[in-house]
C-alpha positions as CSV (number, residue, x, y, z in Angstrom):
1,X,-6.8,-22.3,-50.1
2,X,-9.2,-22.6,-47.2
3,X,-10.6,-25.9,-46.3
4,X,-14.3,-26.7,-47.2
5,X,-15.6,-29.0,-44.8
6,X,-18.3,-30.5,-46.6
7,X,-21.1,-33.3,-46.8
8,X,-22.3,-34.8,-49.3
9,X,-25.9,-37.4,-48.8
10,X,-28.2,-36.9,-51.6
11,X,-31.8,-37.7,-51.7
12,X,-33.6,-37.5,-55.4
13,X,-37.2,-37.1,-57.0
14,X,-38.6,-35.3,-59.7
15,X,-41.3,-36.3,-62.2
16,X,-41.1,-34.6,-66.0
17,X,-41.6,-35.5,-69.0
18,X,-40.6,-33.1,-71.6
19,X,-43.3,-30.2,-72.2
20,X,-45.6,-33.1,-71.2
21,X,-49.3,-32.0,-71.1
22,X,-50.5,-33.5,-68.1
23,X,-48.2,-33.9,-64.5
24,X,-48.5,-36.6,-62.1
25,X,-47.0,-35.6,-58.9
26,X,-44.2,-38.5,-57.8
27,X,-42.7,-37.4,-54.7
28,X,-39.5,-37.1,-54.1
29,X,-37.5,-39.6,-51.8
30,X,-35.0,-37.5,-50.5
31,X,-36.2,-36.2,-47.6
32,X,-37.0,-39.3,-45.7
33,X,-33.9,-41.0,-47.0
34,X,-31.9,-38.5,-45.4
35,X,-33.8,-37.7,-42.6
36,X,-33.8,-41.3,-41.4
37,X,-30.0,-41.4,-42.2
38,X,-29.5,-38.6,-40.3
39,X,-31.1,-40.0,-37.1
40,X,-28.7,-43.0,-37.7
41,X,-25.8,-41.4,-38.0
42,X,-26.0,-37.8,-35.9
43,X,-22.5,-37.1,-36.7
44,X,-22.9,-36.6,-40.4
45,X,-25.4,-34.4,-39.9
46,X,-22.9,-32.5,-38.1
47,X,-20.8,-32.3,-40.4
48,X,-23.6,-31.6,-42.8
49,X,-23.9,-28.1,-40.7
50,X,-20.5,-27.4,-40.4
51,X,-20.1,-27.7,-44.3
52,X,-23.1,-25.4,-44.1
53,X,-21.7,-22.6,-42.2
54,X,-18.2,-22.8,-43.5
55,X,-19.7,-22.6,-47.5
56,X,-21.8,-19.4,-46.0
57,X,-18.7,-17.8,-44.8
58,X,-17.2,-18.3,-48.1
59,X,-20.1,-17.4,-50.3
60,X,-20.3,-14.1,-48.2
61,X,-16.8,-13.0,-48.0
62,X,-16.4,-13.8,-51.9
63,X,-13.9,-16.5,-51.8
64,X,-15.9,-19.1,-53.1
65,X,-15.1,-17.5,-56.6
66,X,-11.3,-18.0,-55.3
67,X,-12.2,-21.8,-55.1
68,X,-14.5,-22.3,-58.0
69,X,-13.2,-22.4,-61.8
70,X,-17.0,-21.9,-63.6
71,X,-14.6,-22.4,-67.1
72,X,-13.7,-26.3,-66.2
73,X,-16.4,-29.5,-66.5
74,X,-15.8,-31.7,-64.1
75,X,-16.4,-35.5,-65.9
76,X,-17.8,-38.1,-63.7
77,X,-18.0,-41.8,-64.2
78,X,-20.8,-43.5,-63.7
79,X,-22.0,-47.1,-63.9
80,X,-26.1,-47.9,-64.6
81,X,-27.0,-51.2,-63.3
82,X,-30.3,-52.0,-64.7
83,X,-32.1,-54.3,-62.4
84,X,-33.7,-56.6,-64.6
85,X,-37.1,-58.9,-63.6
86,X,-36.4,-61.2,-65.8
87,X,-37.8,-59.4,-69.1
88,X,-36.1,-59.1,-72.6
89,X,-33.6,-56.7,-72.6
90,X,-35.3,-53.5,-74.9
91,X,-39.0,-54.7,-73.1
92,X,-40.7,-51.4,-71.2
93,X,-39.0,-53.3,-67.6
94,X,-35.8,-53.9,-68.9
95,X,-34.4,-50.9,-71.2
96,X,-32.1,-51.1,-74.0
97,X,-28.3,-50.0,-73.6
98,X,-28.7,-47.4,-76.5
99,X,-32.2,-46.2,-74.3
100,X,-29.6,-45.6,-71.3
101,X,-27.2,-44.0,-73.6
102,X,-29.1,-41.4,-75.0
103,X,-31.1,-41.0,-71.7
104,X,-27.8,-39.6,-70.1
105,X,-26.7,-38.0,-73.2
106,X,-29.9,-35.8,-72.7
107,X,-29.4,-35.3,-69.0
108,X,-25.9,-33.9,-70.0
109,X,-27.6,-31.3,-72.0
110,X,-29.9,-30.8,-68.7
111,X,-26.6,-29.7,-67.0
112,X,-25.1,-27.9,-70.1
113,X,-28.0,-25.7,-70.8
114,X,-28.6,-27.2,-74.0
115,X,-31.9,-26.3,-76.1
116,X,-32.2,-29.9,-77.1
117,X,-32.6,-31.1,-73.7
118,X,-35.3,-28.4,-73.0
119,X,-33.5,-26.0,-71.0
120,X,-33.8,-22.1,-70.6
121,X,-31.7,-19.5,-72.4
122,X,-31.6,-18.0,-68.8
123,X,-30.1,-21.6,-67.1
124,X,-26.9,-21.9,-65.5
125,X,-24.3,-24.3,-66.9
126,X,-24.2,-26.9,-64.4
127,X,-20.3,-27.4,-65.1
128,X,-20.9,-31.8,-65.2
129,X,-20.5,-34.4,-67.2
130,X,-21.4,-37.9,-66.7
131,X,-19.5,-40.4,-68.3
132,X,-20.2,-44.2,-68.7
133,X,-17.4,-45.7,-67.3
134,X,-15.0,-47.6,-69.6
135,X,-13.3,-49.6,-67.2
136,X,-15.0,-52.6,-64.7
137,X,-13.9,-53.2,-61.2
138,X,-12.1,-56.3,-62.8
139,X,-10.1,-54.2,-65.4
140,X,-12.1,-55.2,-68.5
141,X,-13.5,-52.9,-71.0
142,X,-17.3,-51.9,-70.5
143,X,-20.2,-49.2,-71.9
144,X,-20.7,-48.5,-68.2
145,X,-24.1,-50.5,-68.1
146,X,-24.2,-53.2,-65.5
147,X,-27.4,-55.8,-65.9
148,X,-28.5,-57.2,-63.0
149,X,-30.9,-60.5,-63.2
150,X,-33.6,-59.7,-60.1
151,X,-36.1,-62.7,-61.5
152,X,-35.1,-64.3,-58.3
153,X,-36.8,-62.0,-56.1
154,X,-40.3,-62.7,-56.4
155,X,-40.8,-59.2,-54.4
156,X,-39.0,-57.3,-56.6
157,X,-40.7,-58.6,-59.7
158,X,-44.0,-57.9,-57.9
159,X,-43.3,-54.8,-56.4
160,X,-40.1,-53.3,-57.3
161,X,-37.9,-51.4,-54.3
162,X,-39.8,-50.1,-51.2
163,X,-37.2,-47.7,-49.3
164,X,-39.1,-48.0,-46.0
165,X,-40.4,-51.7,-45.9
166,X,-39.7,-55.2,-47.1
167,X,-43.5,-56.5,-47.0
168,X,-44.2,-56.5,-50.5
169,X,-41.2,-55.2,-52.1
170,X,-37.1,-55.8,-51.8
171,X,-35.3,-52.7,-49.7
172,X,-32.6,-51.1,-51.7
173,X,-29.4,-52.3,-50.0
174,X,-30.9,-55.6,-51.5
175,X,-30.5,-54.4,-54.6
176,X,-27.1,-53.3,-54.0
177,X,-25.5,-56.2,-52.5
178,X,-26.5,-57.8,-55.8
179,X,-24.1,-55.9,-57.5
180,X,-22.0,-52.5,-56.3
181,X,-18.7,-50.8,-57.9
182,X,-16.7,-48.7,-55.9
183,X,-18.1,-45.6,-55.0
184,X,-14.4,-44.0,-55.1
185,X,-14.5,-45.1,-58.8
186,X,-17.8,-45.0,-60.2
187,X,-21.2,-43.5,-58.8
188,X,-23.6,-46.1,-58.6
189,X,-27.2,-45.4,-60.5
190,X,-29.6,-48.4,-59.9
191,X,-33.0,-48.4,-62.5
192,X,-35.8,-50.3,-61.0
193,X,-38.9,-51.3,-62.7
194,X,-41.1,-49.5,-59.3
195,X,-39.8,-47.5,-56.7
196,X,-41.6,-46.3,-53.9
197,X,-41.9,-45.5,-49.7
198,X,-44.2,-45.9,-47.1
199,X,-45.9,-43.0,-48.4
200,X,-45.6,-42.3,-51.9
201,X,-44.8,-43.9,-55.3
202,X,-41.3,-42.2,-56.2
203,X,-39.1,-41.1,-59.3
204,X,-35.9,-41.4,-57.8
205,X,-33.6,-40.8,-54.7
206,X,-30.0,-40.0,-53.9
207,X,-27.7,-39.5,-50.6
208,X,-26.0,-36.2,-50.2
209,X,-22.0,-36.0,-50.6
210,X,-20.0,-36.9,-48.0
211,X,-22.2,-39.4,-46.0
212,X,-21.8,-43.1,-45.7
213,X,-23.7,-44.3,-48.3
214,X,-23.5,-42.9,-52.2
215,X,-26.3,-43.9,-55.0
216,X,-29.0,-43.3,-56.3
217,X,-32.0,-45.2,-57.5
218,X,-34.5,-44.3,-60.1
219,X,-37.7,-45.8,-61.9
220,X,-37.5,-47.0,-65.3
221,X,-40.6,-44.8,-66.2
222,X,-38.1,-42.1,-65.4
223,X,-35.0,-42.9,-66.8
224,X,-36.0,-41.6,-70.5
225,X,-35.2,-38.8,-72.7
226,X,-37.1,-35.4,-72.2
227,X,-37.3,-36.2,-68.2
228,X,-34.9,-34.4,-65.9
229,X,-35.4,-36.4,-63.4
230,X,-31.6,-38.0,-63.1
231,X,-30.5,-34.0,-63.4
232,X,-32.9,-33.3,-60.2
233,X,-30.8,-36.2,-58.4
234,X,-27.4,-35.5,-59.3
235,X,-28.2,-32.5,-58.3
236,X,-29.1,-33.5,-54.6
237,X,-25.6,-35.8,-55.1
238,X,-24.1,-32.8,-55.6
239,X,-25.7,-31.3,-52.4
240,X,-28.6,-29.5,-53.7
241,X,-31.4,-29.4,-51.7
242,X,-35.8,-28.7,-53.5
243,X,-36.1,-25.3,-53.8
244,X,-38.9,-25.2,-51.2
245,X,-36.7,-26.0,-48.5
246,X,-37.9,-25.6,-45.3
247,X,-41.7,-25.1,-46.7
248,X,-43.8,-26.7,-44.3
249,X,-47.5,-28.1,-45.7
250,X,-48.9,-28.5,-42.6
251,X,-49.2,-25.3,-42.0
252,X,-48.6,-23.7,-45.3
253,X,-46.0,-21.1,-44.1
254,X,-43.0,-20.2,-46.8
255,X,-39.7,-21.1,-45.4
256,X,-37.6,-19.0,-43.8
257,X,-35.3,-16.5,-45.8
258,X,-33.6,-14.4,-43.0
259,X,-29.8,-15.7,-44.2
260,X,-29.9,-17.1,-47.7
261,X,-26.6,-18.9,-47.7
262,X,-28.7,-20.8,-44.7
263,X,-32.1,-21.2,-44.7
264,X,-34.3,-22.6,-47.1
265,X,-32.0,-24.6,-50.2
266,X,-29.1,-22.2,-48.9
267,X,-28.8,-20.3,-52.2
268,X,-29.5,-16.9,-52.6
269,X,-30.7,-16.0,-55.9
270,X,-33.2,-18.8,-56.1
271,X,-36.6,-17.6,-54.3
272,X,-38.1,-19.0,-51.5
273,X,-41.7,-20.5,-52.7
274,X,-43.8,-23.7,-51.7
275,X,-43.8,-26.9,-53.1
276,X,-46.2,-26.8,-55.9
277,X,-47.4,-30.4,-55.6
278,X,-49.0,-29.2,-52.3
279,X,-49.6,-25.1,-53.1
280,X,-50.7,-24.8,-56.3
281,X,-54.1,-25.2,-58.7
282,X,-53.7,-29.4,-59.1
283,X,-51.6,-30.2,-62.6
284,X,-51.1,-25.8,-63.3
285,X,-47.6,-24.5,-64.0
286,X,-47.2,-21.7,-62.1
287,X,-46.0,-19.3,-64.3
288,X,-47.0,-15.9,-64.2
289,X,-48.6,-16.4,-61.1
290,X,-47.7,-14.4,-57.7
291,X,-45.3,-16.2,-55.5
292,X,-46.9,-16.2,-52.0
293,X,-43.5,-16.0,-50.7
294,X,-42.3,-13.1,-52.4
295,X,-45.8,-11.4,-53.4
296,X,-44.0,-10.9,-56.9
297,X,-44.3,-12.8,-60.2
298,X,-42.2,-16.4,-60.3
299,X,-38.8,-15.3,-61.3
300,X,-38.3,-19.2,-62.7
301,X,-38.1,-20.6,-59.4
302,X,-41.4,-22.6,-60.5
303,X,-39.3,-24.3,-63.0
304,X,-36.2,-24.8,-61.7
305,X,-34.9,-28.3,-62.0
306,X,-34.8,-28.4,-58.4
307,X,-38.7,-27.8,-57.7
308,X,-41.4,-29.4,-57.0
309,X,-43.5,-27.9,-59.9
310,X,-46.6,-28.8,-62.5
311,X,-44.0,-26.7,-65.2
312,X,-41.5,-27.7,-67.0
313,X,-37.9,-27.8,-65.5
314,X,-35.9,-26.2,-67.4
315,X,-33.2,-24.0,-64.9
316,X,-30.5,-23.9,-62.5
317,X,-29.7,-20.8,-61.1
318,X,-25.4,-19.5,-60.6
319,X,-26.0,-20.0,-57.1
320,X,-27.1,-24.0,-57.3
321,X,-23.8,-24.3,-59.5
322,X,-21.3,-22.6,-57.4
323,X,-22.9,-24.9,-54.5
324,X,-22.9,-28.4,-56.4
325,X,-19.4,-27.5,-57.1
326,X,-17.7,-26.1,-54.1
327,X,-19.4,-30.0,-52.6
328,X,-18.2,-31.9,-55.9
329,X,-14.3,-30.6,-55.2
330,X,-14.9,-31.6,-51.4
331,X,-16.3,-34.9,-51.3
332,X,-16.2,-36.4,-55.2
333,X,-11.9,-35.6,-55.9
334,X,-12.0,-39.5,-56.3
335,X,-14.6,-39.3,-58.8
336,X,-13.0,-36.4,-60.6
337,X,-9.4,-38.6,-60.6
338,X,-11.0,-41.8,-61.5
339,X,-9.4,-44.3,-63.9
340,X,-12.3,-45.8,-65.0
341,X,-13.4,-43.1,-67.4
342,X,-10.3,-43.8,-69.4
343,X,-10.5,-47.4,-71.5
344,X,-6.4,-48.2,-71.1
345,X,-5.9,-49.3,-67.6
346,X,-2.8,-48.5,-65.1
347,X,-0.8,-51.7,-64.7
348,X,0.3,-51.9,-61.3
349,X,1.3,-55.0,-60.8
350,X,4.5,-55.9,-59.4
351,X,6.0,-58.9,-57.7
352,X,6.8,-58.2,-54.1
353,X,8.1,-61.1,-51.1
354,X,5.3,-62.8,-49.6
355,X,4.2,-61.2,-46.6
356,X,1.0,-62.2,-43.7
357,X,-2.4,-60.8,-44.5
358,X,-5.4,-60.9,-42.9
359,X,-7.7,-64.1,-44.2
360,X,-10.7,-62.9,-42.0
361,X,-12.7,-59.9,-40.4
362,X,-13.8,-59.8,-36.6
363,X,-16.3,-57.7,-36.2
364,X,-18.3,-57.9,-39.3
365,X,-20.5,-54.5,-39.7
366,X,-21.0,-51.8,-41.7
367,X,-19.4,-49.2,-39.1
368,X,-17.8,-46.9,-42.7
369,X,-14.4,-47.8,-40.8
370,X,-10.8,-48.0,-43.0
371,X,-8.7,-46.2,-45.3
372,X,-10.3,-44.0,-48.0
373,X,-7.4,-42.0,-49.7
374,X,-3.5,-42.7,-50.0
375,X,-1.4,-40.1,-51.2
376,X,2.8,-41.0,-51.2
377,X,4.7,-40.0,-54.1
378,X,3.5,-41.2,-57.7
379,X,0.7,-42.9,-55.4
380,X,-2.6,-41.3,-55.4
381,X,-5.3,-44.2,-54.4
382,X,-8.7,-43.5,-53.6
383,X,-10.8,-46.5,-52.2
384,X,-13.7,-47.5,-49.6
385,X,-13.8,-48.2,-46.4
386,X,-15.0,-51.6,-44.8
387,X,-17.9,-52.5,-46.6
388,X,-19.9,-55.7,-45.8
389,X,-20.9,-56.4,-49.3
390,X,-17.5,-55.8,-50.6
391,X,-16.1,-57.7,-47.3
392,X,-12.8,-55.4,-48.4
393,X,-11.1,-55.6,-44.9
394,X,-7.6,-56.5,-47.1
395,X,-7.4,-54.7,-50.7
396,X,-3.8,-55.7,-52.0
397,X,-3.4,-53.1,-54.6
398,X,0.3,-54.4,-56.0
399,X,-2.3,-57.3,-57.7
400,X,-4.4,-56.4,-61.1
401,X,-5.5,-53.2,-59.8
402,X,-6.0,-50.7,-62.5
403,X,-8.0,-47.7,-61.2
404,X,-5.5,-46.1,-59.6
405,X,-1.8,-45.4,-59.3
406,X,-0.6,-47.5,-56.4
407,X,3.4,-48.0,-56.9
408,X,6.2,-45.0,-56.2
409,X,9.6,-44.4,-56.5
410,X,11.2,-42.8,-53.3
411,X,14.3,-41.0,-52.7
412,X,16.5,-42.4,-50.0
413,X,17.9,-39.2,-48.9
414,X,15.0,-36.9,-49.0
415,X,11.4,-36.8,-47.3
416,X,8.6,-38.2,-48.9
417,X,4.9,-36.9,-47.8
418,X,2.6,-39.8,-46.7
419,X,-1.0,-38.5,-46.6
420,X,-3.8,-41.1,-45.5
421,X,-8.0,-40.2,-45.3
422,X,-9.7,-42.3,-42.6
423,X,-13.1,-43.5,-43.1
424,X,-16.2,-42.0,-42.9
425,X,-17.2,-42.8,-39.4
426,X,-15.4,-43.1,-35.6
427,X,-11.8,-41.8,-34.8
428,X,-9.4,-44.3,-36.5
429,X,-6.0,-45.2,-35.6
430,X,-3.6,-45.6,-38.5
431,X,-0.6,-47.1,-39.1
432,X,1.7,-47.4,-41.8
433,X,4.5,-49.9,-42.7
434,X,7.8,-49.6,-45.2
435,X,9.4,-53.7,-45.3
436,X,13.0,-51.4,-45.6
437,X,14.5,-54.7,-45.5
438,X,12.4,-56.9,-47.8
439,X,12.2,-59.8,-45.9
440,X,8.6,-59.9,-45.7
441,X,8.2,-58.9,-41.9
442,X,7.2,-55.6,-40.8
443,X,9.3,-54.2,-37.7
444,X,7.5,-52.6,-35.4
445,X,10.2,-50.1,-34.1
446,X,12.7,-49.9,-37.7
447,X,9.4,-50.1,-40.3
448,X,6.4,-48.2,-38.9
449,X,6.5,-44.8,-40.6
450,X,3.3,-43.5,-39.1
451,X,1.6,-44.1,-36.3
452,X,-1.3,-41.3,-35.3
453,X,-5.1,-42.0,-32.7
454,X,-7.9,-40.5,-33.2
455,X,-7.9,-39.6,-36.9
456,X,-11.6,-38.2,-37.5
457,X,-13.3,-37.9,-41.0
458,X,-12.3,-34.6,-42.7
459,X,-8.7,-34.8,-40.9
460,X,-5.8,-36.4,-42.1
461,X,-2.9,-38.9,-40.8
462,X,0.3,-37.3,-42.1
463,X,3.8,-38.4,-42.1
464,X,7.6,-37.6,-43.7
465,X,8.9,-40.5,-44.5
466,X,13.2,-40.9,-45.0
467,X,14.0,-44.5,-45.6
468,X,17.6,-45.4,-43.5
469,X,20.4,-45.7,-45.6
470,X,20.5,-49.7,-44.9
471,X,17.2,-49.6,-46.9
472,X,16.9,-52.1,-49.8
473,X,17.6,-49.9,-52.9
474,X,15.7,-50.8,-56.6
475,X,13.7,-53.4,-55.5
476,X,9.8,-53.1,-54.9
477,X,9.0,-53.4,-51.2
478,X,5.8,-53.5,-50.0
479,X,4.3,-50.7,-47.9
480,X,1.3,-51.5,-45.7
481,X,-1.4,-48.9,-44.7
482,X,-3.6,-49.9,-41.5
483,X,-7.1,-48.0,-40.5
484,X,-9.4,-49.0,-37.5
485,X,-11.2,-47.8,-35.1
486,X,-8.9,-46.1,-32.5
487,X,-9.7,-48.4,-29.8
488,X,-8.2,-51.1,-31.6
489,X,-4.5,-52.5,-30.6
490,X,-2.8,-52.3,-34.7
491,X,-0.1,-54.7,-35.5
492,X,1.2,-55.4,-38.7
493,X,-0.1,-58.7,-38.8
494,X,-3.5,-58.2,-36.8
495,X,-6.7,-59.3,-37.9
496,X,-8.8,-56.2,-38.7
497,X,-11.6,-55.7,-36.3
498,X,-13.8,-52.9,-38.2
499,X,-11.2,-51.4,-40.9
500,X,-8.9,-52.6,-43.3
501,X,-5.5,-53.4,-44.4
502,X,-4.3,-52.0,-47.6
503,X,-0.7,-52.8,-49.4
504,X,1.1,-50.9,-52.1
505,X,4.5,-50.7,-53.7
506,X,7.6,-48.6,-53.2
507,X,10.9,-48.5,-54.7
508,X,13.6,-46.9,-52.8
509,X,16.1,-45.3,-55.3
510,X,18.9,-42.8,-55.2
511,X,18.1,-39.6,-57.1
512,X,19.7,-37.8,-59.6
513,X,21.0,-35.1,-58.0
514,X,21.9,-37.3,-55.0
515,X,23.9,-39.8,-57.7
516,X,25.7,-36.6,-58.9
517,X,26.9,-34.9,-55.9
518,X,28.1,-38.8,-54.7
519,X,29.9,-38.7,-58.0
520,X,31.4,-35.3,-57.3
521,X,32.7,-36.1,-53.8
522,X,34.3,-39.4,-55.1
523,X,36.2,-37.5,-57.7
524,X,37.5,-35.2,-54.6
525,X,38.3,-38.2,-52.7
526,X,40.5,-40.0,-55.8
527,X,42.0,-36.9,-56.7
528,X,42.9,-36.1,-52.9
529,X,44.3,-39.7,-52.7
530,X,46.2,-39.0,-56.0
């Protein structure tokens, strides 16, 4: 199967309330989220592109339909943290959990095509599920609804989450270092009581996939039933970009539709049009009106969940689901393999000899530098890089870590794939430990069992791994996996200077078929001796 390279940043905003007679236009935040993200970080927007080109290559040659199973829903966990101001829980600021519940219940049916969420005969099953996860970052059991207490914040209670400026509201990594699950695990939604920019008051924002930050905020007054608003920023979670793409209103020109698999939202049977909000007769759905872009009648692209529109949203298009997915399978496998959608956890824990660790970071940043994915054997570990609110430069998953499998059995006598993601950001160097000898010391000639420079994010460090036949057999030895930035000098020991250290389990065993054919050539030996 042919590589996707993909991104994934999403930015969010949609106003509706279902068949609601009168339309308030709440921009999006998308946009300038991104765009400002973009200018920070120039390399995932180059990735972004490349993703671009590679998914138009696919889309034209037909082998996206060689990639895409349109029969499968893809479930993915989610935890709500509802950022309280210090109002009753069930008050208009603070809603209930059975208000949250049945809010993404109905944005299910937004993806599903149901009738009871609104949506069009004509819609496109948006193949996703959103599940409140069952599992917390601690193990316990949870309706995937996180409260956070905000009262302290006298800015927040005054004026909610400004994404551009601190004056008179909080900024929304605020919010977030009050409380974030792992984005491997869950995907964070944060409802505020107001959310707005410099510019506009908002709905709702999201990053695209594949960037270095991944949530998404909305406003309480849009976190209800009969408003697809969460559905519109999923959506851009999922990669989807407005439908008026590349519509400028400065000088009213349509955007450009030369290539549809690249200009405009990138998806060709969704027609190019304006954005409403700035186009159309003020609070009038469009439909049955001429599109200016096409000179022919809306085909629904005036209420497509993805639009900027006066109507009522109620479509996605084929093309918008063969996109979200093709970016879901890229950039959200950890999602789709979570644990945390499940309510019986993995027990990992096992007992290993003490070994050093790292009690302290050097250079503390967020630089998206570490390990993000472990594959070796029975272990298949997704986690974050560095973060600074997490301050996750050592994650000792052999310890009450239930969200993913992190202990193997290993043959002695055969190879053994080790497969390690680097972060999102900078070349890494990675290295990779086996204590063979379980004395809880890493050798770095006899025990390193990788050693690669200048990893980059979408490649992979690989390594086959044959344990020496002095190894310690049966016992759990701990395995040690090492990501920085490949300017860094890596020793087993080393304090991390931007990345992490990461430590599983492995048992070193003789298998089956080795055992018999032993037990065959020692019944040849007696037999000779006889």
């Amino acid at each position: 199967m042919k590589k996707l390279l993909f991104v994934f940043f999403v930015g969010l905003c949609s106003f509706s309330n279902l068949i609601s007679q009168t339309y308030i236009p709440l921009l999006c935040g998308t946009d300038e989220i991104m765009k400002k993200h973009y200018e920070e970080f120039p390399s995932q927007k180059a990735q972004d592109d490349a993703f671009n080109l590679e998914l138009s290559t696919l889309i034209k040659s037909g082998q996206i339909n060689t990639i895409i199973d349109n029969k499968k829903i893809y479930e993915i966990p989610i935890v709500v943290h509802v950022v309280g101001d210090g109002s009753t829980i069930g008050t208009s600021n603070n809603p209930s959990d059975a208000a949250i519940m049945a809010w993404i219940n109905y944005t299910n049916g937004v993806f599903s095509g149901s009738y009871n969420s609104g949506m069009s005969a004509s819609s496109a099953p948006l193949p996703i599920k959103l599940i409140l996860a069952k599992i917390d970052p601690n193990c316990n059991p949870t309706n995937g609804i996180n409260r956070i207490n905000a009262s302290h914040l006298p800015k927040y209670v005054n004026g909610g989450v400004n994404t551009t400026s601190s004056t008179n509201a909080v900024t929304p990594s605020q919010i977030t270092a009050l409380g974030m699950w792992d984005t491997t695990k869950y995907y964070n939604i944060y409802v505020v009581k107001k959310l707005s920019s410099a510019s506009s008051v908002l709905n709702g924002f999201a990053y695209y996939p594949g960037t270095s930050i991944d949530y998404s905020f909305m406003s309480i007054s849009a976190s209800t039933v009969n408003s697809q608003t969460l559905a519109h920023e999923f959506g851009h979670a999922l990669g989807l970009r407005h439908t008026h793409e590349g519509y400028n209103s400065n000088n009213g020109n349509c955007p450009q539709n030369i290539d549809c698999t690249l200009d405009g939202d990138m998806v060709c049977d969704t027609e190019p049009m304006k954005s409403l909000y700035h186009y159309s007769i003020p609070y009038a759905c469009q439909t049955g009106q001429i599109n200016p872009c096409t000179n022919k009648i809306y085909a629904g692209g005036e209420r497509n969940v993805m639009a900027y529109t006066f109507c009522f949203r109620n479509l996605f298009t084929q093309g918008q689901a063969t996109r979200a997915i093709a970016q879901l399978l890229q950039y959200r496998s950890s999602l789709i393999n979570s644990r945390s959608k499940n309510s019986t956890p993995i027990d990992n824990n096992t007992i290993l000899v003490p070994a050093c660790f790292p009690t302290s970071m050097s250079q503390q940043g967020n630089y998206n530098i570490g390990i993000t994915s472990v594959q070796f054997g029975d272990i298949n570990n997704y986690s974050m890089n560095y973060k600074l609110a997490q301050n996750n430069f050592y994650e000792n998953f052999t310890e009450n870590y239930c969200l993913g499998t992190s202990k193997t059995n290993i043959s002695i006598n055969s190879a053994t794939t080790l497969t390690v993601k680097p972060g999102l950001s900078n070349p890494h160097k990675i290295k990779a430990y086996i204590d063979y000898d379980n004395n809880g010391q890493f050798d770095e000639t006899s025990e390193l069992i990788l050693n690669a420079t200048d990893i980059s994010n979408g490649s992979f460090a690989t390594a086959n791994v044959i344990p020496p036949m002095n190894a310690v057999l049966n016992t759990p030895l701990r395995m040690r996996v090492i990501g920085d930035f490949s300017g860094v000098d890596i020793t087993s020991c080393y304090t991390p200077v931007y990345g992490q250290v990461e430590d599983y389990s492995v048992v070193i065993i003789i298998d089956n078929i080795h055992a018999k054919n032993e037990q065959q050539q020692n019944t040849h030996r007696n037999t000779f001796m006889r």
